[in-house]
TORMI-662029 format. One record per residue: residue number from 1; x, y, z of N, C-alpha, C in turn. Coordinates in Angstrom, 3 decimals. Example, Ala and Ser with C-alpha at 12.3 -4.5 7.8 and 13.67 -1.06 7.14 Angstrom:
residues 2
+-----+----------+----------+----------+----------+----------+----------+----------+----------+----------+
! pos !     n_c1 !     n_c2 !     n_c3 !    ca_c1 !    ca_c2 !    ca_c3 !     c_c1 !     c_c2 !     c_c3 !
+-----+----------+----------+----------+----------+----------+----------+----------+----------+----------+
!   1 !   13.190 !   -5.690 !    7.800 !   12.300 !   -4.500 !    7.800 !   13.200 !   -3.300 !    7.800 !
!   2 !   12.850 !   -2.250 !    7.080 !   13.670 !   -1.060 !    7.140 !   12.900 !    0.030 !    7.870 !
+-----+----------+----------+----------+----------+----------+----------+----------+----------+----------+
END
This chain:
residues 195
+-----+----------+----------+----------+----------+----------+----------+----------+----------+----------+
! pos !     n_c1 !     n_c2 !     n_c3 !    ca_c1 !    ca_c2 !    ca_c3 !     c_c1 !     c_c2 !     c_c3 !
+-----+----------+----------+----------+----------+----------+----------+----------+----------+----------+
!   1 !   28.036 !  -52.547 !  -19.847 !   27.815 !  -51.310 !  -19.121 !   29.104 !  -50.926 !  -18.382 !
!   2 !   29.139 !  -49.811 !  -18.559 !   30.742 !  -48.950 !  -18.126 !   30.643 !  -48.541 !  -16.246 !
!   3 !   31.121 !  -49.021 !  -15.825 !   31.452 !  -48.199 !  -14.407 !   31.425 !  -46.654 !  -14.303 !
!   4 !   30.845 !  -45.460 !  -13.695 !   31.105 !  -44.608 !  -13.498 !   32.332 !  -43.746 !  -13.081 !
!   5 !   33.402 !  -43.002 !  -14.214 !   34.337 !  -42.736 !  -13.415 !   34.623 !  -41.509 !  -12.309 !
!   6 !   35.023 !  -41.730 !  -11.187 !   34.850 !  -40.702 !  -10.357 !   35.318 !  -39.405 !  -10.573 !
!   7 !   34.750 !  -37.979 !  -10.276 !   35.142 !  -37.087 !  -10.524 !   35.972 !  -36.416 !   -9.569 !
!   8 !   37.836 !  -36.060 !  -10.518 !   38.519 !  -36.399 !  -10.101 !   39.000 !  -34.672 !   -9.107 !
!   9 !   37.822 !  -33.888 !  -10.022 !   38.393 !  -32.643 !   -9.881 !   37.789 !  -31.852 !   -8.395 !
!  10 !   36.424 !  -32.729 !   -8.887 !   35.675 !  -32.789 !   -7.699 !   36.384 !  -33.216 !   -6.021 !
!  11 !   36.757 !  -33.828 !   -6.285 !   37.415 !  -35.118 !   -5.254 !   38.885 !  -34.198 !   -4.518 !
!  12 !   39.673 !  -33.613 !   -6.038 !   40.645 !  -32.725 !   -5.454 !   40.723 !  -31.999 !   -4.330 !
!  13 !   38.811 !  -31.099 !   -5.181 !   38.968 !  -29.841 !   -4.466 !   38.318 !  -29.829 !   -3.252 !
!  14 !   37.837 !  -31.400 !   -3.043 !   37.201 !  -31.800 !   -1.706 !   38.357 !  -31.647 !   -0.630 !
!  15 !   39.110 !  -32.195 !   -1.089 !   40.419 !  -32.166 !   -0.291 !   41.310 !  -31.301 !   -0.131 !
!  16 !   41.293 !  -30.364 !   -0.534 !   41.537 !  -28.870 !   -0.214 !   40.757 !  -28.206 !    0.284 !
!  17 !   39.454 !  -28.389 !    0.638 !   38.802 !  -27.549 !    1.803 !   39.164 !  -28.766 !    2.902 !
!  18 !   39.303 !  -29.664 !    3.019 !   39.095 !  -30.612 !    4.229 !   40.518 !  -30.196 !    4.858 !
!  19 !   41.618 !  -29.493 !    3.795 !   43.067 !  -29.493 !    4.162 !   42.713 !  -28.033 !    4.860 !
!  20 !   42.060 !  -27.049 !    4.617 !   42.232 !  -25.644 !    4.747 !   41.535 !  -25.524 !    6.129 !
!  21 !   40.251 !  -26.137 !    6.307 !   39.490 !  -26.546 !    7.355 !   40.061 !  -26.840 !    8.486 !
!  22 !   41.178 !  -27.789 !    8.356 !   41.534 !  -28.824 !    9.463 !   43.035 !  -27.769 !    9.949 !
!  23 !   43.255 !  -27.310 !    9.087 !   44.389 !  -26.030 !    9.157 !   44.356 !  -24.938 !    9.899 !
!  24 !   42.822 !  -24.422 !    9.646 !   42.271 !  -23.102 !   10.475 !   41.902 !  -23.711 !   11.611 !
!  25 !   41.278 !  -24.659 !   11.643 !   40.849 !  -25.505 !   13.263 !   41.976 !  -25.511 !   13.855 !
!  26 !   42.754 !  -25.703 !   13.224 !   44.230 !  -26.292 !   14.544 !   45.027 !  -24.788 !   14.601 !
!  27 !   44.765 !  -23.828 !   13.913 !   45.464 !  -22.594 !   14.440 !   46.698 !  -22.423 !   13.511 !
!  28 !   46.911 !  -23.118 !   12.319 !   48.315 !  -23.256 !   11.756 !   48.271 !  -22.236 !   10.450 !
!  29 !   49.613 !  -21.697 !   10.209 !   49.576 !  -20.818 !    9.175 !   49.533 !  -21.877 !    7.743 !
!  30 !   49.970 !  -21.324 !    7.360 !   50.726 !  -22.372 !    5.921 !   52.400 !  -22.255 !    5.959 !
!  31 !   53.138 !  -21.364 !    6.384 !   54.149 !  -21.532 !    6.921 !   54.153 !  -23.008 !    8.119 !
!  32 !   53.596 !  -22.706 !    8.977 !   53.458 !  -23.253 !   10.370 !   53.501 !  -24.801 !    9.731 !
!  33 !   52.366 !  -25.152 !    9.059 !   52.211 !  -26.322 !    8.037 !   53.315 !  -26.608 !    7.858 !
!  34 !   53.682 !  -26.185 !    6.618 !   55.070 !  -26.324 !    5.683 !   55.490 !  -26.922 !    6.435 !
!  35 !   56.066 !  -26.808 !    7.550 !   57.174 !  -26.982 !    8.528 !   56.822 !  -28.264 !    8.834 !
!  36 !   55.787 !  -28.528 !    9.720 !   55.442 !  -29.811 !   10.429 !   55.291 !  -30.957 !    9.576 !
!  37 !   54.508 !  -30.489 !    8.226 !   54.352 !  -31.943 !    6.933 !   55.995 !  -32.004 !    6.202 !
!  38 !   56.944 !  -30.924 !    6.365 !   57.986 !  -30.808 !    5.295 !   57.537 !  -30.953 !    3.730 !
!  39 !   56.559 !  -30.139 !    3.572 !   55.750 !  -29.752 !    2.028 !   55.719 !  -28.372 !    1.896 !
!  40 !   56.525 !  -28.296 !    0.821 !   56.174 !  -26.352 !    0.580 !   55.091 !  -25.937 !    0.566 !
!  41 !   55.125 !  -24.551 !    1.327 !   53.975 !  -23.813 !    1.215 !   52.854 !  -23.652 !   -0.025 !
!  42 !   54.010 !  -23.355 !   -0.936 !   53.418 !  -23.072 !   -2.459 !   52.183 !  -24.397 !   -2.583 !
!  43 !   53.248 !  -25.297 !   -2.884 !   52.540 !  -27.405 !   -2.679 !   51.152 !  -27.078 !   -1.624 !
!  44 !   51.356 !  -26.559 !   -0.575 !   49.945 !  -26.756 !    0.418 !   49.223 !  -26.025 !   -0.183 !
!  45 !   49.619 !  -24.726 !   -0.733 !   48.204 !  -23.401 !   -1.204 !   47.822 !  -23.773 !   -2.084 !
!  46 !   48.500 !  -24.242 !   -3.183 !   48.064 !  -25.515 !   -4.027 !   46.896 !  -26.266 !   -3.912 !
!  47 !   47.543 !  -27.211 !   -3.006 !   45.925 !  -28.209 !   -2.301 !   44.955 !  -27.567 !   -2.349 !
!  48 !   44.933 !  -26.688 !   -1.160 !   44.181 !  -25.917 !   -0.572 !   43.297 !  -25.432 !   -1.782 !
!  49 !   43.350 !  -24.839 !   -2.980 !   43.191 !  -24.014 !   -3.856 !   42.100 !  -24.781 !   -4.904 !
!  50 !   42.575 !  -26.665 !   -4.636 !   41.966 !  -27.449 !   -5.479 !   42.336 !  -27.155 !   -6.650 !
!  51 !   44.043 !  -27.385 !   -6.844 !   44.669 !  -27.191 !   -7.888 !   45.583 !  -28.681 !   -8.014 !
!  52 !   45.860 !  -28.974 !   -9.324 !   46.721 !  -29.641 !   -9.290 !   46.084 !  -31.424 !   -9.073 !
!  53 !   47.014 !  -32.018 !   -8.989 !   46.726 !  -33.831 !   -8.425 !   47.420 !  -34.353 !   -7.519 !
!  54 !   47.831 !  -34.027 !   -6.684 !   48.798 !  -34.064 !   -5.613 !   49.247 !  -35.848 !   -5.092 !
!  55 !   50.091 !  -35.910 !   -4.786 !   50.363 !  -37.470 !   -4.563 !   49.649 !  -38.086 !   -3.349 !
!  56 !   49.932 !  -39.396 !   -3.112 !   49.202 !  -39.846 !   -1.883 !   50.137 !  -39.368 !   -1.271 !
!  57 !   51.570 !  -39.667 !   -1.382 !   52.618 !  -39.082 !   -0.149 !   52.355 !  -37.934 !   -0.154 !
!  58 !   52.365 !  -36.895 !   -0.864 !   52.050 !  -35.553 !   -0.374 !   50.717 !  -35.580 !    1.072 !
!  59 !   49.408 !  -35.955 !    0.303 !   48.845 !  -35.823 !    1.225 !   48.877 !  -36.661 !    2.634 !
!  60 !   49.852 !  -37.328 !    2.527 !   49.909 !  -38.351 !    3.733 !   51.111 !  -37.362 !    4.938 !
!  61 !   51.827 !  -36.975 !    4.190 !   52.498 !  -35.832 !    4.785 !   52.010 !  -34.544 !    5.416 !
!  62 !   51.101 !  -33.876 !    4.371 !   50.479 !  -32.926 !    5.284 !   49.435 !  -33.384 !    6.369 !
!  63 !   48.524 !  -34.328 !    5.842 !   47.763 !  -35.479 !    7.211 !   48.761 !  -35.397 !    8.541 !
!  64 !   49.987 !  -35.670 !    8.670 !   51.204 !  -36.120 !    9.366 !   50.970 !  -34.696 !    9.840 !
!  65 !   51.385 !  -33.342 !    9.581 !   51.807 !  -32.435 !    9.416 !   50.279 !  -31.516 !   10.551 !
!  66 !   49.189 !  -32.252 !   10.426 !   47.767 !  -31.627 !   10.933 !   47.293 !  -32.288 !   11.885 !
!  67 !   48.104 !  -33.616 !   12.336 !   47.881 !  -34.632 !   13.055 !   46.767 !  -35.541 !   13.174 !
!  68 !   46.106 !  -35.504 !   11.931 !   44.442 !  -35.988 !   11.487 !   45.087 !  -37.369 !   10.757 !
!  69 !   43.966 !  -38.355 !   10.904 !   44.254 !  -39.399 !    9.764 !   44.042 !  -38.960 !    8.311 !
!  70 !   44.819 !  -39.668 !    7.845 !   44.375 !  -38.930 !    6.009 !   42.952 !  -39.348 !    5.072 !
!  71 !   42.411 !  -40.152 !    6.060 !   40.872 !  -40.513 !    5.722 !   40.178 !  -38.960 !    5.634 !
!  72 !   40.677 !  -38.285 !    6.949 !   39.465 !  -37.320 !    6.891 !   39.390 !  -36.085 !    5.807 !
!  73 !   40.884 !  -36.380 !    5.472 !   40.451 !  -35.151 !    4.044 !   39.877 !  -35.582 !    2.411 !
!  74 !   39.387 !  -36.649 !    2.809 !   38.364 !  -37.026 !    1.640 !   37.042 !  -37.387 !    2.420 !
!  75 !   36.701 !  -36.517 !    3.344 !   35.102 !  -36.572 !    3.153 !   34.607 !  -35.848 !    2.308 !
!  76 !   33.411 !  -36.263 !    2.005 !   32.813 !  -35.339 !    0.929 !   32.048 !  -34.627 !    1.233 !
!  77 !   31.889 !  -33.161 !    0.661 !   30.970 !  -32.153 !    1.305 !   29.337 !  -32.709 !    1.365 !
!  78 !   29.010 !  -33.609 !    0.226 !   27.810 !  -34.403 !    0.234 !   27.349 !  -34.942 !    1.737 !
!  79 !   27.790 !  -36.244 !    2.257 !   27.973 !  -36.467 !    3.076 !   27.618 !  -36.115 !    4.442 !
!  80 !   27.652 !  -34.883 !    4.706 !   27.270 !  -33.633 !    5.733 !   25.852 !  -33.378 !    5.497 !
!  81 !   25.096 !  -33.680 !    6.978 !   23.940 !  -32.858 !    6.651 !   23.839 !  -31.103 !    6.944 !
!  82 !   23.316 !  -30.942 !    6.308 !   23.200 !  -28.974 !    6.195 !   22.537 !  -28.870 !    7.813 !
!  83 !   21.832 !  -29.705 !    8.069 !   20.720 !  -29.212 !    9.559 !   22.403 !  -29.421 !   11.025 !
!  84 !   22.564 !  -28.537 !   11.620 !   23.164 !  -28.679 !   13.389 !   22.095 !  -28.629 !   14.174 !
!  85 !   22.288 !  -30.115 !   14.751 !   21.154 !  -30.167 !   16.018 !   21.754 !  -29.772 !   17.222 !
!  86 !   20.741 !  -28.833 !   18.009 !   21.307 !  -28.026 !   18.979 !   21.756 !  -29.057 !   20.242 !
!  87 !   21.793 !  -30.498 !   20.217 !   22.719 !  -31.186 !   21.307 !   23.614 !  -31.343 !   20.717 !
!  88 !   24.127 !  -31.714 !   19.232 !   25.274 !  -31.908 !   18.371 !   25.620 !  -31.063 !   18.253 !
!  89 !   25.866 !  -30.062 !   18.565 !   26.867 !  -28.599 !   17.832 !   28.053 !  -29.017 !   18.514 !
!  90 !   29.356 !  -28.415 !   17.354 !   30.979 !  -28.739 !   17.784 !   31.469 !  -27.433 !   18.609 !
!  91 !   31.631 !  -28.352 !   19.861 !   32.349 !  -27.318 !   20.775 !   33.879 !  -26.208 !   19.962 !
!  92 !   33.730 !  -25.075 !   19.943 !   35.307 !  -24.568 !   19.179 !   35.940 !  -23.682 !   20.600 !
!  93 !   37.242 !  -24.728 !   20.649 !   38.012 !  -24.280 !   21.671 !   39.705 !  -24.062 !   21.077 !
!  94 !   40.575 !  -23.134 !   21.964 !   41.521 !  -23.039 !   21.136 !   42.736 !  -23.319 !   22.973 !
!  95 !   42.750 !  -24.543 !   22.599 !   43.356 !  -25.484 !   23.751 !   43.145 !  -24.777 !   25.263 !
!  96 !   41.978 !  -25.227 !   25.399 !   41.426 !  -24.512 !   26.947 !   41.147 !  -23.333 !   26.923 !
!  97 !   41.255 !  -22.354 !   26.239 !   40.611 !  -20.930 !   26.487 !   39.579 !  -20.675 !   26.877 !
!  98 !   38.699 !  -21.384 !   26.324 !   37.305 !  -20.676 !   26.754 !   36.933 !  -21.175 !   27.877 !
!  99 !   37.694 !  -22.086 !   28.724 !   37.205 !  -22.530 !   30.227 !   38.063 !  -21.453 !   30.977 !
! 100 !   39.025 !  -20.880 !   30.351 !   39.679 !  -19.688 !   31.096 !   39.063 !  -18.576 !   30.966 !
! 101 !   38.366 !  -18.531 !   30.155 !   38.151 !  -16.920 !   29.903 !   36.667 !  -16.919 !   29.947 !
! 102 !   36.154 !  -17.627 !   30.138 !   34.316 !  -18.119 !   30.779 !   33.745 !  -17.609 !   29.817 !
! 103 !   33.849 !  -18.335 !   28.553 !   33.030 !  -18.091 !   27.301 !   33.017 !  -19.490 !   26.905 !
! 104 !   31.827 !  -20.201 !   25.745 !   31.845 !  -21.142 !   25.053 !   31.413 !  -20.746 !   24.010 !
! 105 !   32.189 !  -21.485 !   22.664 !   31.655 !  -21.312 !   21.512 !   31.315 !  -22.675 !   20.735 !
! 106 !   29.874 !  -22.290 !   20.303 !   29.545 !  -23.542 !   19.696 !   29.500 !  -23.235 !   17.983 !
! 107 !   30.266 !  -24.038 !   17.515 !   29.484 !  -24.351 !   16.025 !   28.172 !  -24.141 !   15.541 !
! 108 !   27.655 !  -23.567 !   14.928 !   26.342 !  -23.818 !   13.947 !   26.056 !  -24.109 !   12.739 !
! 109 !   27.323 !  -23.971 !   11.491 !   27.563 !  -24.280 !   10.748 !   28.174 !  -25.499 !   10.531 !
! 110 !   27.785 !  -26.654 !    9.865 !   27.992 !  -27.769 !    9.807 !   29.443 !  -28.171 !    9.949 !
! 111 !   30.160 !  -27.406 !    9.005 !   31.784 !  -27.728 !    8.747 !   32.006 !  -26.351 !    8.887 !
! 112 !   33.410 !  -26.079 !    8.673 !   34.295 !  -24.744 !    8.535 !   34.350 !  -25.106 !    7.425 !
! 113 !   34.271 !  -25.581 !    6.322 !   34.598 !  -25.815 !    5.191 !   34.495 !  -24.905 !    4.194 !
! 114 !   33.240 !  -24.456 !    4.266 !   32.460 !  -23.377 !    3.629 !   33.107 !  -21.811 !    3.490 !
! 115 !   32.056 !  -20.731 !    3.106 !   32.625 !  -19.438 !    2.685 !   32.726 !  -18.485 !    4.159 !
! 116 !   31.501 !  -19.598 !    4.942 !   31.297 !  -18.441 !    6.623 !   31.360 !  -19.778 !    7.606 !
! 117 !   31.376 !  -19.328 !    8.443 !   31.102 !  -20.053 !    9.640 !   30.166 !  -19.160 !   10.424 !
! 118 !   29.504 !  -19.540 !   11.464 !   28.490 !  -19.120 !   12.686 !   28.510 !  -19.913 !   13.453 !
! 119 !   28.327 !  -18.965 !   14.641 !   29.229 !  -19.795 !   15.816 !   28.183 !  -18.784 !   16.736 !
! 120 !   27.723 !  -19.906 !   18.052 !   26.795 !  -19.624 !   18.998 !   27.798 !  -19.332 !   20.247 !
! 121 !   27.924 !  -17.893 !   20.714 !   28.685 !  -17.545 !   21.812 !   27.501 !  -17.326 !   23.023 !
! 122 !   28.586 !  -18.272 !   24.240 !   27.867 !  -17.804 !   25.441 !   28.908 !  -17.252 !   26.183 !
! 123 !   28.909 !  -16.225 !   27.235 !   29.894 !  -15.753 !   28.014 !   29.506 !  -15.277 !   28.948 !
! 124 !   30.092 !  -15.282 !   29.987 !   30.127 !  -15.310 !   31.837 !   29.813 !  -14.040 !   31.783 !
! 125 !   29.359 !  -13.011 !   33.048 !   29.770 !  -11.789 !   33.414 !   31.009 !  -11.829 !   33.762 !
! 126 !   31.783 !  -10.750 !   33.464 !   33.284 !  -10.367 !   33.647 !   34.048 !  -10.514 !   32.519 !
! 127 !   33.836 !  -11.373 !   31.398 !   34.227 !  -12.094 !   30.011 !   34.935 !  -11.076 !   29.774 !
! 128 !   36.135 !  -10.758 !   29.208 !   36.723 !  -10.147 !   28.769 !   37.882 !  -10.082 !   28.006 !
! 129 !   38.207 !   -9.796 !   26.526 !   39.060 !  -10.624 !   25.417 !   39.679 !   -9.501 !   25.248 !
! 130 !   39.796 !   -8.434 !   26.147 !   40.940 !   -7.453 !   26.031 !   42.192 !   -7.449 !   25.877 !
! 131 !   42.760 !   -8.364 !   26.811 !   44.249 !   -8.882 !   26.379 !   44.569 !   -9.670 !   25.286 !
! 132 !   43.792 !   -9.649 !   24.129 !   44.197 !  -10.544 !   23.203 !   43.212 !  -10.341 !   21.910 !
! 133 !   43.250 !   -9.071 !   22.182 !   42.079 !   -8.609 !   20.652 !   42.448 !   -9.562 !   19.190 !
! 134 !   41.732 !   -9.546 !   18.806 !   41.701 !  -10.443 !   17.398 !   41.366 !   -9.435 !   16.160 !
! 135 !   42.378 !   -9.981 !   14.960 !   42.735 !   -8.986 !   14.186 !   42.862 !  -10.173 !   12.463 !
! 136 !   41.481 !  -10.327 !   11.764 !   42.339 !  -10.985 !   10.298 !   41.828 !  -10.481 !    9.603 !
! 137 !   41.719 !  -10.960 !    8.346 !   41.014 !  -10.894 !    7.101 !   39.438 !  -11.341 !    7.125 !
! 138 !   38.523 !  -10.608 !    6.555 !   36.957 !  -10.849 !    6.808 !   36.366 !   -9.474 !    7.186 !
! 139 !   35.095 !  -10.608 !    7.022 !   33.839 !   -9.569 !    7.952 !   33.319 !  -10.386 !    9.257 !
! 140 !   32.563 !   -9.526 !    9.684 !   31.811 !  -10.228 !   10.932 !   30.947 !   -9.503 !   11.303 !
! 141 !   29.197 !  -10.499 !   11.739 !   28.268 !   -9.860 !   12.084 !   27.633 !  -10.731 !   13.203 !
! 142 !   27.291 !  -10.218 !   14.178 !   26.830 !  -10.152 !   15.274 !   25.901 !  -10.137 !   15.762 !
! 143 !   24.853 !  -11.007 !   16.732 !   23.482 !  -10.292 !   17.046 !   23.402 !  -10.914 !   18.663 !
! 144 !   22.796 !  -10.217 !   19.621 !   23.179 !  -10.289 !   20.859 !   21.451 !  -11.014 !   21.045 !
! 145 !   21.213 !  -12.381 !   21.743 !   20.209 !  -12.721 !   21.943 !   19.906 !  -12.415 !   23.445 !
! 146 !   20.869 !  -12.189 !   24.601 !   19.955 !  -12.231 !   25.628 !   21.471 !  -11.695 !   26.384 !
! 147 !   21.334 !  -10.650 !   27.305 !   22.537 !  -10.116 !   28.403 !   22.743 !   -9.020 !   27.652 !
! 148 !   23.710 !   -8.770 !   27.739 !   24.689 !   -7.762 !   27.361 !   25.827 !   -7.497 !   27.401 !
! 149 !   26.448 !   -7.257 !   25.642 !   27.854 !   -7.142 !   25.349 !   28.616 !   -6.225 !   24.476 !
! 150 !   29.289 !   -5.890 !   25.371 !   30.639 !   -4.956 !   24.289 !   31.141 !   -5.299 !   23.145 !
! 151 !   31.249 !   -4.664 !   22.381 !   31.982 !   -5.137 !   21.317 !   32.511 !   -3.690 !   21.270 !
! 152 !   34.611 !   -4.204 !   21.008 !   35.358 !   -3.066 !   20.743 !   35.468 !   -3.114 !   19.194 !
! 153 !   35.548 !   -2.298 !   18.755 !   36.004 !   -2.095 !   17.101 !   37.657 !   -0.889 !   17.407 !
! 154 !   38.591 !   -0.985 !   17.534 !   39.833 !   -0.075 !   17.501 !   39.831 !    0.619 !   18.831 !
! 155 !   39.504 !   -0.273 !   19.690 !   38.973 !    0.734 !   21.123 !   37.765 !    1.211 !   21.195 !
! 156 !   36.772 !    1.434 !   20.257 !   35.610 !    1.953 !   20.264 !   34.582 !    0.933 !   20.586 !
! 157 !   34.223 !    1.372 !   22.079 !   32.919 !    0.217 !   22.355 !   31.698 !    0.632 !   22.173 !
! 158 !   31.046 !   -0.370 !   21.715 !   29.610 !   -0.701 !   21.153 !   28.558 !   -1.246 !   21.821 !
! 159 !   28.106 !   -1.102 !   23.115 !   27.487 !   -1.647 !   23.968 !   26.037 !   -2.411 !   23.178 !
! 160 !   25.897 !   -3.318 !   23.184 !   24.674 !   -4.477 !   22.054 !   23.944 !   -4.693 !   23.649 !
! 161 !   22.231 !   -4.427 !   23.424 !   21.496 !   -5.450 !   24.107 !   20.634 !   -6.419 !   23.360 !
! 162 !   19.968 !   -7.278 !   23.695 !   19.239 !   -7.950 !   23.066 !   18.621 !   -7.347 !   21.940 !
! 163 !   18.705 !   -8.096 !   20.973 !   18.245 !   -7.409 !   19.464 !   19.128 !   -6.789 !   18.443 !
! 164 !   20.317 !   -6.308 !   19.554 !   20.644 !   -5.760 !   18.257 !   22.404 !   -6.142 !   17.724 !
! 165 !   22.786 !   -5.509 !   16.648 !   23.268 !   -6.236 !   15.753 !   24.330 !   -5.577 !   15.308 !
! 166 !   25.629 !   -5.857 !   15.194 !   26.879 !   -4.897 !   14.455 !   27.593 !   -5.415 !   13.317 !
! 167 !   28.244 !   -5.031 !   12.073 !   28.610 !   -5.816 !   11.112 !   29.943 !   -4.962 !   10.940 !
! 168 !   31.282 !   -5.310 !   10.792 !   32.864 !   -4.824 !   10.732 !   33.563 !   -5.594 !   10.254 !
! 169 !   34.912 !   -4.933 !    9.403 !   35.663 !   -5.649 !    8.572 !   36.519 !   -6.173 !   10.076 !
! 170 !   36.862 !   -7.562 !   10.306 !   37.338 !   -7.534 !   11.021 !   38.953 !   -7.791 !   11.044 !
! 171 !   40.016 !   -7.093 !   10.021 !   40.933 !   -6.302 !    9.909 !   40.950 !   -5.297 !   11.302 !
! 172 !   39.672 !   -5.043 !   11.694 !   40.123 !   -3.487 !   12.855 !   40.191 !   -4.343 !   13.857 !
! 173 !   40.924 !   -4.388 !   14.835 !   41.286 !   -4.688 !   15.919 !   40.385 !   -4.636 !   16.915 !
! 174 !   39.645 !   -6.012 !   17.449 !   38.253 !   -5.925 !   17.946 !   38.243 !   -7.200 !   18.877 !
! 175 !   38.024 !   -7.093 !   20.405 !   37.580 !   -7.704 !   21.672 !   36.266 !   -7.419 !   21.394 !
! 176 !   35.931 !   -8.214 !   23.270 !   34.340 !   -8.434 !   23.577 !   34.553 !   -8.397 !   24.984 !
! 177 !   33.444 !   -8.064 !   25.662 !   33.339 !   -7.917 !   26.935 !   31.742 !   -8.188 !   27.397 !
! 178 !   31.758 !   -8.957 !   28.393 !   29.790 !   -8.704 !   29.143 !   30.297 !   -8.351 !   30.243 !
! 179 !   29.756 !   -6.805 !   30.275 !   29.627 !   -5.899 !   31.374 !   28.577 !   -6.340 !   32.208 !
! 180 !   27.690 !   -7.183 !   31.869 !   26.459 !   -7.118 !   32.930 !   26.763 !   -8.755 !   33.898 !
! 181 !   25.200 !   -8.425 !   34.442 !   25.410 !   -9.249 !   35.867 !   24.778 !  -10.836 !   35.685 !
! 182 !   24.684 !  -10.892 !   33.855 !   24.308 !  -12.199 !   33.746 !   24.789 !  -12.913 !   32.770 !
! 183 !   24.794 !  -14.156 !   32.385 !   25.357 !  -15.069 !   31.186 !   24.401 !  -14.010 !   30.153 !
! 184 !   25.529 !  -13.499 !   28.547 !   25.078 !  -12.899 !   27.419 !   25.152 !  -14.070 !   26.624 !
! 185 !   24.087 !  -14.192 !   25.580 !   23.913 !  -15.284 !   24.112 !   24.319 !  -14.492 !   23.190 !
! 186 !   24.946 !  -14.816 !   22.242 !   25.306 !  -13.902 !   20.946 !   25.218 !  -15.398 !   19.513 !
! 187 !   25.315 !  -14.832 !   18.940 !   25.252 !  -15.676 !   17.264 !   26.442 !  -14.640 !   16.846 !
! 188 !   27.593 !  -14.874 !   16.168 !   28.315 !  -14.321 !   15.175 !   28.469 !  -15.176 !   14.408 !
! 189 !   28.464 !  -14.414 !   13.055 !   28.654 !  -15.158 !   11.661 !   30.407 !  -13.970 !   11.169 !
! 190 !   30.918 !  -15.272 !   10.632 !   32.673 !  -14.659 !    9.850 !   32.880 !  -15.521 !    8.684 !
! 191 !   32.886 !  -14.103 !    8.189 !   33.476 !  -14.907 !    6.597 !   35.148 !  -14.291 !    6.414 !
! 192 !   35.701 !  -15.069 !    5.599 !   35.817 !  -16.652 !    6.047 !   35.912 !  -16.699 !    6.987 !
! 193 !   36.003 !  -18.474 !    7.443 !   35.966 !  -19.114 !    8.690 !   36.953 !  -18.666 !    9.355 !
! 194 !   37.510 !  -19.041 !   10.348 !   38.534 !  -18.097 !   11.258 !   39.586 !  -19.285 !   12.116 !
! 195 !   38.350 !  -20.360 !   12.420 !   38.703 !  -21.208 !   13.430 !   39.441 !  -22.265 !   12.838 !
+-----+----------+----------+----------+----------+----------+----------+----------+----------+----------+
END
């Protein structure tokens, strides 16, 4: 009886979301990358792409390059359970911000790995992401569970109360604000992931 051989393509392209994942988490371009692993860009979009067979030194370099051990880009999407239990959700912070700017965002989606992420926002009264509107590639949809919040689309605000719901390419240049006098709950879902 023959050993099962592992699937190799599978395994690749595991490791090109675990590379792309751990990339968008830490805020890094693929330039930005390049630089820190000393691996061409082309070589990372590569990975990323689940192209190719890439060496162990390669990936031990970009590991180097993301500051992760190189264990973690062979987990397997298997592995992961699909259910986030609401004491386990992953805090997403982008080095102290959201204790500055009196918002928290939690994970709901298991990994960033995937095509979307959703992410459970809470935010202070006064919250306000005006100085630093956010601008990429995607969509994004929104649903306000409890308070009340602004959402700018190009300067154009959208005042959401409970219930309701906005969906925008988010290419347009778009903050958030809670105008009111209490902690707002929101759910946004972004495809792709962002973080």
């Amino acid at each position: 009886m023959s050993e099962a051989k592992p699937d190799v393509d599978a395994l690749v392209a595991t490791v090109g979301l675990q590379v792309r994942a751990a990339r968008k988490q830490a805020g890094l371009t693929l330039d930005t990358l390049s630089k820190a692993a000393g691996v061409s860009v082309g070589l990372i979009s590569q990975v990323e792409r689940g192209k190719g067979n890439p060496s162990f030194a390669t990936l031990a370099q970009i590991a180097h390059g993301l500051d992760i051990p190189i264990g973690r880009l062979f987990h397997l999407a298997d592995q992961v359970s699909p259910v986030v239990r609401h004491d386990e959700r992953r805090v997403l912070d982008f080095h102290g911000a959201a204790e500055l700017t009196g918002a928290r965002y939690e994970l709901l989606t298991p990994t960033l790995s995937g095509a979307l992420e959703s992410i459970w926002v809470e935010t202070e009264p006064g919250h306000d992401t005006s100085d630093t509107p956010f601008r990429h590639n995607g969509e994004e949809f929104g649903i306000v569970l409890s308070g009340v919040k602004d959402v700018y689309l190009d300067g154009v605000r959208h005042r959401l109360y409970p219930g309701d719901s906005i969906t925008y390419s988010s290419s347009v240049p778009h903050w958030y604000a809670n105008p009111g006098d209490e902690p707002a709950s929101s759910v946004w879902v972004i495809t792709p992931p962002t973080w």
